[in-house]
N, C-alpha and C positions, 0 to 999 in steps of 0.2 A: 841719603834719602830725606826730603825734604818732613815736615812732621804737615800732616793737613791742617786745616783750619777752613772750621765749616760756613765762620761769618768774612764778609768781605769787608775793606775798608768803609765806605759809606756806611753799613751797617754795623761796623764796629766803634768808630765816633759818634754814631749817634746811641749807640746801647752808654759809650760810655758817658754823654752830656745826661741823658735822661737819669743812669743810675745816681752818679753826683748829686742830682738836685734832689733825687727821691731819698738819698742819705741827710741830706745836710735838712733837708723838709718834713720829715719822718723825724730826723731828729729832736729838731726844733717843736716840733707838737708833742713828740712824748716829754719835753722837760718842761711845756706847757701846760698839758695836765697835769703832771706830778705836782707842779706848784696849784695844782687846780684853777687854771685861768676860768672865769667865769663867760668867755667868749664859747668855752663846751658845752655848758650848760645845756645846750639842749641837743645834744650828740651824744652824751654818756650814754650806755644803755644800760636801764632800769629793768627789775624785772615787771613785767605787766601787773602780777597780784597785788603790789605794794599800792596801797591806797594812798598812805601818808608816807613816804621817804623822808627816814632819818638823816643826821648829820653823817653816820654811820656808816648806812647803805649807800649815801653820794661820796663820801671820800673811798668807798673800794670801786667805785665803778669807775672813778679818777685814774686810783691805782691800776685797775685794769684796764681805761683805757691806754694810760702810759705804756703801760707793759707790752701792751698788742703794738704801739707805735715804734718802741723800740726793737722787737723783734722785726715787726718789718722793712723799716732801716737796716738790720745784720742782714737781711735777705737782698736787699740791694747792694749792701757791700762785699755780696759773697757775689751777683752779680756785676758791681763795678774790679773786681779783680780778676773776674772772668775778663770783660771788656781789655783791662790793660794789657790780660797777658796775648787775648787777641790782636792786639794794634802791635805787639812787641813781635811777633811772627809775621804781622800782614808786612811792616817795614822790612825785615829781615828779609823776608822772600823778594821785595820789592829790589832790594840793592842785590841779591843773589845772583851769579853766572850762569848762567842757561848752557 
């Protein structure tokens, strides 16, 4: 008995180009901020009562943004693994004897 598989090819190549890029782009921004590119500068988030922000309070909100980039990236690569194991069953069924 064949195992289902709930996405179809079309939408298994395309779950798996979108995941890639959101791995490799997620990436790339969280070791952006970690170095604290100044292109974030105005995407950290602060918290609203800080009048004067420290050097302090902008390098953890660096940290945190990093952090949230790089978790989101592990979330596309638990869904880029999903994708390959789906295209690895869409083929399989495709070449299977009816």
């Amino acid at each position: 008995m064949a195992r289902p598989k709930p996405l179809g090819m079309k939408c298994t190549v395309f779950l798996l180009i979108l995941s890639a890029w959101g791995v490799v782009m997620l990436s790339l921004m969280g070791v952006f901020a970690r170095v604290d590119a100044v292109s974030f500068a105005e995407d950290i988030p602060l918290p609203s009562n800080l009048t004067d922000p420290g050097n302090h309070d902008v390098d953890e909100a660096y940290v945190m943004l990093s952090t949230n980039c790089f978790i989101a990236a592990g979330i596309y690569a638990l869904i880029l693994v999903f994708a390959v194991i789906q295209l690895y069953y869409n083929k399989r069924a495709h070449y299977a004897a009816h």
